[in-house]
N, C-alpha and C positions, 0 to 999 in steps of 0.2 A: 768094262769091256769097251776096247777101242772100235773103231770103225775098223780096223785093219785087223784085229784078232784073226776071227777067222779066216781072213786071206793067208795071215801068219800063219796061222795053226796049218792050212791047205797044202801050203809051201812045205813046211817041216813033215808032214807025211808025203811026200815025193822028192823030199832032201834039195830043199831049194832055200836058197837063203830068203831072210826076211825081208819086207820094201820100207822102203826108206820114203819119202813124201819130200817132194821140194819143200823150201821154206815158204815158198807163196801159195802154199795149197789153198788156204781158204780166202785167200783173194780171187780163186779158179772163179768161172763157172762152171754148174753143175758138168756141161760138156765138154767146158776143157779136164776139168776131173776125171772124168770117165778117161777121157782122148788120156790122162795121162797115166791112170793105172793100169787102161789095156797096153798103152808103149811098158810100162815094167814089168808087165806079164809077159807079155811077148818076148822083149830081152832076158828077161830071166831063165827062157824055156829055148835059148840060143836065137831067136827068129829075131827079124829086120824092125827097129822101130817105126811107126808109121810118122813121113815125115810132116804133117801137118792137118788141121783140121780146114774141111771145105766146106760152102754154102751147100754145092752142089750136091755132095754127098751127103751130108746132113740131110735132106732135104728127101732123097733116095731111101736113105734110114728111116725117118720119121714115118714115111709112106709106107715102107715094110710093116715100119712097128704098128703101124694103126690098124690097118689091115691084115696084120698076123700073119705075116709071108716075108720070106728069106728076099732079100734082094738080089739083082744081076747087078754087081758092078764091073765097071768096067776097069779093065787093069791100069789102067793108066793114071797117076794120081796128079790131081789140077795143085801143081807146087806154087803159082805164082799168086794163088788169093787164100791160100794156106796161114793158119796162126802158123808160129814155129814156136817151140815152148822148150828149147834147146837150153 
């Protein structure tokens, strides 16, 4: 079993194609990993890919995550210190 099985399998019961992995997946890190199979979930399900990863928001995330509470972010996404993984 891959890593991706059951995302695969996920997809085929909601009739969605399978994800395909850049070639430099495990060059990622773990966060750009993430950043980049929430962007193929997202495109996959018609929605907008997010166009980059930020300190700031990271940072907003981790604080959620630690503290087991949803975040407010703000709509605005900080493009100019963004990876782009295009």
């Amino acid at each position: 079993m891959t890593t991706l099985d059951p995302i695969d399998y996920a997809h085929k019961q909601e009739g969605l194609g399978i994800i395909y992995l850049p070639k430099n997946w495990r060059t990622l890190t773990p966060a750009e990993q993430l950043f980049v199979i929430t962007n193929l979930e997202r495109t996959a399900r018609g929605e907008r890919p997010i166009p980059g990863l930020t300190a700031s928001l990271g940072r907003v995330a981790q604080a959620g995550a630690i503290h087991h509470t949803g975040s407010c972010l703000d709509p605005v996404i900080e493009y100019s210190r963004g990876i782009h993984l295009g």
